[in-house]
C-alpha positions in Angstrom: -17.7 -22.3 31.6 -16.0 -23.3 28.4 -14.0 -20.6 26.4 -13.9 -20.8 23.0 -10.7 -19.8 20.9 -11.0 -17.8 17.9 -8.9 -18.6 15.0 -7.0 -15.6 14.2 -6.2 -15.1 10.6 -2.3 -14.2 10.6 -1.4 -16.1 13.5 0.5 -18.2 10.5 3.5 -15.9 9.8 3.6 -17.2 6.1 -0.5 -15.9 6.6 0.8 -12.6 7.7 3.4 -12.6 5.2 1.3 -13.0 2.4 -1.1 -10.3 3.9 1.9 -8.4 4.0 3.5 -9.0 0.7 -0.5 -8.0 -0.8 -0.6 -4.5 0.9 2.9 -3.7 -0.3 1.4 -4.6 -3.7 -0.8 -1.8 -3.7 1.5 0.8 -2.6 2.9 3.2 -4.5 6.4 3.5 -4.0 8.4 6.9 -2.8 12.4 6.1 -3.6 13.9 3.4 -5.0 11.2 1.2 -5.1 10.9 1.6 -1.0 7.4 2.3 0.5 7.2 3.8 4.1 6.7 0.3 6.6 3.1 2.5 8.5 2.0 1.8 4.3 1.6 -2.1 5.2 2.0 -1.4 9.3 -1.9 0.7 9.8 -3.8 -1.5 7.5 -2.4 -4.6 8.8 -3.0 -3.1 12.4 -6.4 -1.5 12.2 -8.3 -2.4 9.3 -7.7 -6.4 9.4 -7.2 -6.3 12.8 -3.8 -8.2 13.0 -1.7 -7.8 16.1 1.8 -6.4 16.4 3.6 -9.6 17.0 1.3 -11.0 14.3 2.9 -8.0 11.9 6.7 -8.0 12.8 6.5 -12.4 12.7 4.6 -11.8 9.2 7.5 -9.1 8.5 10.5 -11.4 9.8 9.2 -14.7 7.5 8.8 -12.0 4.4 12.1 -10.9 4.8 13.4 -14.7 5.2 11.6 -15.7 2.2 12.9 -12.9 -0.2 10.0 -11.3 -0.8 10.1 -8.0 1.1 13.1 -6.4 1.8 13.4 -4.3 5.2 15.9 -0.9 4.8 18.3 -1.1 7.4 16.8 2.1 8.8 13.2 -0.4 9.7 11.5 2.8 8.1 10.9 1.4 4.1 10.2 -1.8 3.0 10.8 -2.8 -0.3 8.8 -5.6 -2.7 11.1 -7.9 -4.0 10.4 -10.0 -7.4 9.8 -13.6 -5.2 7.1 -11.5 -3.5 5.6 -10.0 -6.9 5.5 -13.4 -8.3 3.1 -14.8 -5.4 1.0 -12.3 -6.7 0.8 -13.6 -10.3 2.6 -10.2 -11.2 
């Protein structure tokens, strides 16, 4: 019997990243330009059915990149500029 794999769309980090970087887009931010990390987290996990090691790799590389910035507290997130400007913002 032959099992097939299934390509699974944020596998990538950068994929995830850029998922990532989109969802934080659309969030209105609470302090400081910070927006709570469930904001991108739920989406990401249940409604485009990413994984949780697909989320925190996406997470890491967005961090490493400059475009999201994590709070030291791993509660808020913030959108930085490098990640608006992927988004033609």
């Amino acid at each position: 019997m032959t099992k097939f794999a299934v390509q699974r769309p944020y596998a990538d980090p950068e994929a995830a990243a850029r998922q990532l970087v989109k969802l934080a887009a659309g969030i209105e931010p609470v302090q400081d330009g910070h927006i709570y990390i469930e904001k991108i987290n739920a989406p990401f996990l249940f409604t485009l059915k990413g994984r949780g090691t697909e989320f925190i790799a996406g997470l890491r590389y967005a961090v490493e990149k400059g475009w999201l910035e994590l709070h030291e507290s791993g509660t808020l997130v913030r959108l930085l500029q490098p990640g608006n400007d992927l988004l033609g913002h």
